[in-house]
C-alpha positions as MATLAB code, in Angstrom:
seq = 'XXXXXXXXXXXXXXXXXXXXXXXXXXXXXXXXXXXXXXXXXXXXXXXXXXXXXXXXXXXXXXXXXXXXXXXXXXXXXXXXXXXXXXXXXXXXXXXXXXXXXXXXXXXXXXXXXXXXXXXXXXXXXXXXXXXXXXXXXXXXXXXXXXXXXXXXXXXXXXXXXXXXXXXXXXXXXXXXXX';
ca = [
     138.428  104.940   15.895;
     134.837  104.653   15.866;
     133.091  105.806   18.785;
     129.564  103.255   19.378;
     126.824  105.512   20.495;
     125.918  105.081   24.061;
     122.703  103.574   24.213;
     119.793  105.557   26.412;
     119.215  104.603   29.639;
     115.551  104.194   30.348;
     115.537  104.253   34.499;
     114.336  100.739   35.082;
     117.114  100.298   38.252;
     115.465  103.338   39.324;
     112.074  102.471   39.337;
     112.635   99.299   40.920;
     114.759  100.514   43.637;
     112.213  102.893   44.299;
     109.483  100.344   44.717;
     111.056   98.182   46.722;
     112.247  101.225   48.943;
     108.498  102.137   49.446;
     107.575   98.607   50.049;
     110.572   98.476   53.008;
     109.334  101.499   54.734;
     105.247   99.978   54.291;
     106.538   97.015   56.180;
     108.736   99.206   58.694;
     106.035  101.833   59.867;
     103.063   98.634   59.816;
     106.013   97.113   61.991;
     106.413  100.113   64.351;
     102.313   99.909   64.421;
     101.963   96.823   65.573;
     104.808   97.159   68.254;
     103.147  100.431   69.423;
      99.695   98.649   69.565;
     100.780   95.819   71.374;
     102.342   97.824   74.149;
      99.273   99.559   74.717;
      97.518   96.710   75.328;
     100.324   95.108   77.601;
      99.931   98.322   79.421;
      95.680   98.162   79.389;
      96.835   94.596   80.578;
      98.522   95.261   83.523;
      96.801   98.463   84.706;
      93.688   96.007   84.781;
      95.198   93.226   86.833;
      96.563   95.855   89.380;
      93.016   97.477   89.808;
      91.885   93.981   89.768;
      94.280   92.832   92.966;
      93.450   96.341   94.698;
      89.828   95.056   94.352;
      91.003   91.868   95.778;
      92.631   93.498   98.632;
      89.781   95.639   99.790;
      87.350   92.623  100.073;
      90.017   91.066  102.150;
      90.369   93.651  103.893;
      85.932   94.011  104.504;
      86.104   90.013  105.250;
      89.078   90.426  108.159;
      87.239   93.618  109.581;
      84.097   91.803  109.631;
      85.903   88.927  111.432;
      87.608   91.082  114.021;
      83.841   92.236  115.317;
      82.126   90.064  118.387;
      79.212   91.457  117.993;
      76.854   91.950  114.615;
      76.924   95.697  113.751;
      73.684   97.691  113.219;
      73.227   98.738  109.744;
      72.439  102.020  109.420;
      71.844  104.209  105.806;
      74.804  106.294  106.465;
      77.399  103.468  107.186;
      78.676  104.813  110.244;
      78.533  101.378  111.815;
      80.579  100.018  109.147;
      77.924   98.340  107.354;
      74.801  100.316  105.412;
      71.120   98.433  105.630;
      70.726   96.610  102.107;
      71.356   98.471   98.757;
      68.134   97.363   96.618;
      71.171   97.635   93.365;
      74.288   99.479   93.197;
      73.641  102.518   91.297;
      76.178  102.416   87.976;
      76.246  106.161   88.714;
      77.427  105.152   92.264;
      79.582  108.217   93.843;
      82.617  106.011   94.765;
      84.855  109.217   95.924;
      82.208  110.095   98.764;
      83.358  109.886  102.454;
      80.140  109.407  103.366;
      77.303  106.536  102.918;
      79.639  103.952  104.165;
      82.730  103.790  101.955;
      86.113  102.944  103.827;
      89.156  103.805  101.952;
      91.551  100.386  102.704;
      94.633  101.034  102.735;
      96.147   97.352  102.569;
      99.705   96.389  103.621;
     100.264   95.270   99.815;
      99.515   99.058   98.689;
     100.932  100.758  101.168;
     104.273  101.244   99.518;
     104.828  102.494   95.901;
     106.986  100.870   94.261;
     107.827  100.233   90.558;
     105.618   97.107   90.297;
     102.438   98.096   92.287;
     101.932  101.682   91.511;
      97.601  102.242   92.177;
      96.227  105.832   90.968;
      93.843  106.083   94.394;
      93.087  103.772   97.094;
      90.843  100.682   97.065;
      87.506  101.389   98.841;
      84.934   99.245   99.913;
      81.423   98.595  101.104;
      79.583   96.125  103.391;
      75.648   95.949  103.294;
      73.818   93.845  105.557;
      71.736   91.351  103.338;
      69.171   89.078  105.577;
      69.767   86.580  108.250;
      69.454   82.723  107.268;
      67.980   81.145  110.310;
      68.883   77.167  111.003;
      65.253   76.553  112.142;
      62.260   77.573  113.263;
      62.361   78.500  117.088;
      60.992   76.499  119.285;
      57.285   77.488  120.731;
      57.056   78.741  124.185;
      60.536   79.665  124.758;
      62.385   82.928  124.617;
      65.425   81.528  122.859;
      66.373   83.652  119.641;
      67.132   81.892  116.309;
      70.445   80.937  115.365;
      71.482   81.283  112.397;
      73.808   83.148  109.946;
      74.414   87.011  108.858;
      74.692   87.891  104.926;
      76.798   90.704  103.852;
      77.745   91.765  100.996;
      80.956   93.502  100.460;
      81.502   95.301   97.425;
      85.284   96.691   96.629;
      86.246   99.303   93.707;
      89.767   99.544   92.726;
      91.779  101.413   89.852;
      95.185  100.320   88.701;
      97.634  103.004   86.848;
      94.809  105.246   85.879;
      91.535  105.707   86.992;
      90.461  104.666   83.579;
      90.885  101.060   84.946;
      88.683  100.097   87.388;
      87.535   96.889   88.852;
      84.547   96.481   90.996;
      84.046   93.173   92.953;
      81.717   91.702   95.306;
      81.625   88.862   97.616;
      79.021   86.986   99.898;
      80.110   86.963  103.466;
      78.430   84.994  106.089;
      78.849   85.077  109.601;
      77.668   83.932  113.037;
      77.524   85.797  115.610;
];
């Protein structure tokens, strides 16, 4: 009996295998990538629309103190009425974790408990500056009745979600007459 000689293998299974193993794990960690990527964002994404409602809740909360007064408050630079005289701009350097030049920290019903849905890093805070006063007309000549009219604030809010790397600052226009 003849034996046939065995013909060489030349590793072409091998080499293919190989490639399409490296392709796989290309696709797996671009996979694993994207995932990752994504869930940073959904994260960015919701630590933004918390700081965004905390925002929210401190001008709510500046609007219902500002309704609960019966008298206008005097302005003042410090803000220990409550309300500061008018802000020619808010500095972007503004020192939002001062006590002092008229910042309340609001602590809102809605934020008052932690739980796993509404966790903030640090409590709204807000702002109220007295703006002008709109008159309705002129007063009338030769009497001693004051103008009536309308008080502008403006209430400005900061608030952070799940860091304090997400912040949201928003204003409003209040008007009221007193």
């Amino acid at each position: 009996m003849k034996h046939k000689p065995m013909k060489y293998q030349t590793g072409v299974v091998l080499i293919t295998s190989l490639v399409i193993l490296l392709v796989m794990t290309v696709l797996g960690v671009t996979a694993i990538q994207s995932t990752v990527l994504e869930e940073r964002m959904a994260g960015n994404f919701r630590d933004r629309h918390l700081a965004f409602q905390a925002a929210e809740a401190a001008l709510r909360n500046g609007e219902t103190w500002m309704l609960s007064l019966g008298s206008a408050p005097i302005p003042d630079s410090t803000g220990s009425t409550g309300v500061v005289n008018k802000l020619s701009t808010l500095p972007s350097t503004w020192n939002w974790s001062s006590s002092s030049a008229g910042f309340v920290t609001v602590n809102g019903l809605e934020w008052a408990v932690a739980t796993p849905e509404r966790v903030i890093n640090s409590s709204p805070k807000r702002l109220i500056e007295e703006i002008k006063f709109i008159n309705d007309g002129d007063m009338t000549i030769g009497t001693a009745q004051a103008k009536e009219g309308n008080m502008q604030y403006r209430i400005t809010a900061r608030g952070t979600g799940g860091t304090d790397n997400a912040m949201v600052i928003a204003q409003v226009v209040f008007s009221r007459r007193y």
